[in-house]
C-alpha positions in Angstrom: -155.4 8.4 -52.9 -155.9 8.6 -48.9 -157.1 5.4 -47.3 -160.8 7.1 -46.6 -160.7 7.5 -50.3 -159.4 3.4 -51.1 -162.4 2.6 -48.7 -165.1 4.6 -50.4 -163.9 3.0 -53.6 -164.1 -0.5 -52.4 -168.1 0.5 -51.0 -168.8 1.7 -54.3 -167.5 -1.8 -56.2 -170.4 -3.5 -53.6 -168.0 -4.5 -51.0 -170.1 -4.7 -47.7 -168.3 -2.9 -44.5 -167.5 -6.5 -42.9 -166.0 -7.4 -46.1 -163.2 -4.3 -46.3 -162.3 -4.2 -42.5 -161.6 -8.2 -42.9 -159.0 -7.1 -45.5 -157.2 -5.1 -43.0 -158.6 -1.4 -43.5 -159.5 0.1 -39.6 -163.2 -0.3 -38.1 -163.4 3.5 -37.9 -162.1 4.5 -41.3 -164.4 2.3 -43.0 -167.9 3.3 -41.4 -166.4 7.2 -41.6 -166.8 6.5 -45.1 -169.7 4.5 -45.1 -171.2 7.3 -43.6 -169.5 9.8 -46.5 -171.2 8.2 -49.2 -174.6 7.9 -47.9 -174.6 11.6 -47.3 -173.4 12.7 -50.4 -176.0 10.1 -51.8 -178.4 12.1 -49.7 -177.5 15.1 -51.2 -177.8 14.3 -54.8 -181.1 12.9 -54.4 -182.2 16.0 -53.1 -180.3 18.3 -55.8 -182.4 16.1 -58.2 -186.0 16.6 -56.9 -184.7 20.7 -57.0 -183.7 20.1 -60.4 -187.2 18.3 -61.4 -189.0 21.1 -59.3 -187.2 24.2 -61.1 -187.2 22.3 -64.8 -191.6 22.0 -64.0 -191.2 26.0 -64.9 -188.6 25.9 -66.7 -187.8 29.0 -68.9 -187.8 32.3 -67.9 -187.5 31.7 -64.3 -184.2 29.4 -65.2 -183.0 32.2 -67.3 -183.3 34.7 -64.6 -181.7 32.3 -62.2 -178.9 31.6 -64.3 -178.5 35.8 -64.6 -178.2 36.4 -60.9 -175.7 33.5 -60.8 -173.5 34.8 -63.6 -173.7 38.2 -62.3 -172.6 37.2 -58.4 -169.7 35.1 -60.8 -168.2 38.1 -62.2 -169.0 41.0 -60.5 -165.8 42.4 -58.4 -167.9 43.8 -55.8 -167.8 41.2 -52.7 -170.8 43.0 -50.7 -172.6 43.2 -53.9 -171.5 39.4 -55.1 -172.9 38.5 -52.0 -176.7 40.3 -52.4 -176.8 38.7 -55.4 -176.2 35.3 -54.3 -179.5 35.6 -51.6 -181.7 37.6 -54.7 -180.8 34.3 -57.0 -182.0 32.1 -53.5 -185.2 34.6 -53.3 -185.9 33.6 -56.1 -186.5 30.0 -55.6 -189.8 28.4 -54.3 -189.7 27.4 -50.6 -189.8 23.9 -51.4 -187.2 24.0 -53.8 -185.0 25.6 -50.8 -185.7 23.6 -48.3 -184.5 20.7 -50.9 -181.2 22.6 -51.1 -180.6 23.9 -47.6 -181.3 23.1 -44.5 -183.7 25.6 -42.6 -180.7 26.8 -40.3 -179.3 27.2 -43.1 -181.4 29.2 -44.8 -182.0 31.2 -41.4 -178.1 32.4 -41.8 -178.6 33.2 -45.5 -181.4 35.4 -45.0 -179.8 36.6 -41.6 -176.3 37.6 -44.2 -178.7 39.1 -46.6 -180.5 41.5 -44.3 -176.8 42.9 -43.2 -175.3 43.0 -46.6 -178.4 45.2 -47.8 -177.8 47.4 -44.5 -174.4 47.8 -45.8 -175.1 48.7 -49.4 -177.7 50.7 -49.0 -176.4 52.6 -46.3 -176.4 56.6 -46.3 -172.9 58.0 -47.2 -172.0 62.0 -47.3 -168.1 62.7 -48.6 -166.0 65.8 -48.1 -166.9 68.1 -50.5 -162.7 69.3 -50.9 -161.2 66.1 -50.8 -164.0 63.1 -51.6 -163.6 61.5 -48.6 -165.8 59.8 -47.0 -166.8 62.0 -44.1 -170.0 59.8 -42.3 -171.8 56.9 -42.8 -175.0 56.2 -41.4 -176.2 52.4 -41.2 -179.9 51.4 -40.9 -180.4 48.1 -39.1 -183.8 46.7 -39.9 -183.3 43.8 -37.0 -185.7 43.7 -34.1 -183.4 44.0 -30.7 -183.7 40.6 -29.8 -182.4 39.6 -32.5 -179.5 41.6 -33.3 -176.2 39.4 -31.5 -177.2 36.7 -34.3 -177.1 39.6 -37.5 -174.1 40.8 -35.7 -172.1 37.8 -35.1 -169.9 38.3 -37.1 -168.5 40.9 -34.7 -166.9 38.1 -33.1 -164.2 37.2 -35.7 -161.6 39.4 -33.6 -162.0 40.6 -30.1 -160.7 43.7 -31.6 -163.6 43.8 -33.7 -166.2 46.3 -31.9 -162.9 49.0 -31.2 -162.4 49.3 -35.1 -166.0 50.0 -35.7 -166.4 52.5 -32.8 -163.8 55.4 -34.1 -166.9 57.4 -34.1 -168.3 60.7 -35.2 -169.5 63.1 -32.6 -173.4 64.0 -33.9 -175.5 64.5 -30.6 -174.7 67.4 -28.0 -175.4 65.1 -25.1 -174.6 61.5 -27.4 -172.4 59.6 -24.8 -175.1 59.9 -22.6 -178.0 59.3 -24.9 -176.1 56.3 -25.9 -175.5 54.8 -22.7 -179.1 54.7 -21.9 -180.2 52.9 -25.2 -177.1 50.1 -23.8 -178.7 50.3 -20.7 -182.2 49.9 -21.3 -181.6 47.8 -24.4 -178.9 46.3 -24.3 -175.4 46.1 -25.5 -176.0 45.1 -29.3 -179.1 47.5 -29.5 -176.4 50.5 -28.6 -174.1 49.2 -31.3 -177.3 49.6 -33.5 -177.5 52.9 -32.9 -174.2 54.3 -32.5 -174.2 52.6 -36.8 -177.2 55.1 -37.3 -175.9 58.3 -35.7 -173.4 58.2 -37.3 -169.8 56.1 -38.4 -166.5 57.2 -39.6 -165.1 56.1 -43.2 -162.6 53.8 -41.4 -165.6 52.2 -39.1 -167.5 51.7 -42.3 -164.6 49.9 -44.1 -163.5 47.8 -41.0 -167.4 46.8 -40.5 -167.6 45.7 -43.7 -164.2 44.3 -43.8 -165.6 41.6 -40.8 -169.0 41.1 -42.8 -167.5 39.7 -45.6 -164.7 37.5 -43.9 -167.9 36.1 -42.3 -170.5 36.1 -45.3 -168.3 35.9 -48.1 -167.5 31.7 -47.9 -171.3 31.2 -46.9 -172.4 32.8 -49.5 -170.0 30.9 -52.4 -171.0 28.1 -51.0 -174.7 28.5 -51.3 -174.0 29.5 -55.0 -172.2 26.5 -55.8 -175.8 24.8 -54.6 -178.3 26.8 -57.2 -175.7 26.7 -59.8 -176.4 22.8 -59.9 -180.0 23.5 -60.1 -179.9 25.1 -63.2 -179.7 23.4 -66.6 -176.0 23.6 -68.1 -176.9 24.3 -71.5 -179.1 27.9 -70.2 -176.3 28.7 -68.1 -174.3 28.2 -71.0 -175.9 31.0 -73.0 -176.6 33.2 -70.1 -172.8 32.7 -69.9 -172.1 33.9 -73.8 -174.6 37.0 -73.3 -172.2 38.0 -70.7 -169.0 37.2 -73.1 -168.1 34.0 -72.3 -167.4 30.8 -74.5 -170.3 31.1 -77.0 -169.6 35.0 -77.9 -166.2 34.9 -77.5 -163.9 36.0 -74.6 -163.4 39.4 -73.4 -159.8 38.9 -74.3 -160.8 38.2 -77.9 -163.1 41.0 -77.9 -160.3 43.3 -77.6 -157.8 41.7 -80.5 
């Protein structure tokens, strides 16, 4: 047990602060923890009105919130995992959100959610001999202004914007056409285009690649949240619908 850990301990038997730095434990170290507790105290309390505010209409709503959280559990998909997490969030009153996130928060959800859609629904044509993927066209719906924040993610790796770029020629006059839209618009707003003309297979996969180093943790994270929301005995059979506990594994299902 760290010292941080001994301290919280001590706070939680009804030792005041004065009390545990007289027995030798430092200044700092105690009010960190302090400071630990009451937060996590915060956070419970306001788990609990979310719980009291989801349970007020409680049933089918709780059983479709418990879905989208089973399904973003076990599908593979990461991009997909990912829109799920922000469908189950959707589905939550504002209220109830705002009791479970904080609105910058929730501005950086809904910013994740509006890329990961662009990414999944994007239009892809393959090579009819081989099945590759021969273009990829990505629609954007982000106003200008607003695109470096939906694209910050770009900024992982400096190298970032070079593995996106290898690029399709589409346009008879495109470099030119494109340095306009950068020039008029700005540099995020060409990058917004250039994704709509057209991408290769290997831009699309490094694009994505970046998204999901980036959205990927948020997004678990935020799960983690709703999934305390919900009562443990519907997630339960939500959870043996899909094959877990209560209808038998999916290893037993193949004995």
């Amino acid at each position: 047990m760290s010292t941080i850990e001994k301290v919280a301990e001590l706070l939680k038997e009804g030792k005041t602060p004065r009390e545990i730095i007289e027995m030798g434990y430092p200044k700092s170290t105690v009010y960190t923890a302090k400071n630990r507790l009451e937060k996590e105290k915060q956070r419970k309390s306001l788990i609990e009105v979310a719980q009291q505010l989801l349970h007020t209409r409680k049933g089918s709503l709780e059983i479709i919130l418990s879905d989208l959280i089973m399904q973003s559990i076990r599908i593979n998909d990461q991009l997909l995992k990912i829109l799920k997490v922000c469908e189950a969030i959707e589905l939550l009153e504002d209220e109830e959100k705002l009791t479970v996130f904080s609105e910058e928060e929730l501005e950086k959800l809904h910013r994740i959610c509006v890329v990961a859609s662009a990414l999944y629904n994007c239009y892809i044509s393959k090579d009819p001999d081989f099945l590759d993927i021969k273009e990829v066209r990505i629609t954007l719906p982000i106003p200008h202004s607003d695109l470096e924040k939906y694209l910050e993610f770009l900024k992982i790796d400096p190298d970032a914007l070079r593995m996106i770029s290898w690029h399709t020629v589409v346009l008879e006059n495109e470099d030119e056409y494109l340095q306009k839209i950068k020039d008029k618009k700005g540099f995020y707003a060409f990058i917004k285009e250039r994704l709509f003309l057209n991408v290769t297979g290997f831009s699309y996969a490094a694009l994505k690649t970046y998204f999901i180093k980036y959205a990927l943790p948020i997004a678990l994270r935020a799960l983690r949240r709703i999934t305390e929301l919900v009562d443990p005995s519907t997630l339960g059979k939500v959870l043996g619908v899909f094959g877990g506990a209560e209808s038998g594994s999916s290893v037993d299902k193949r004995k």
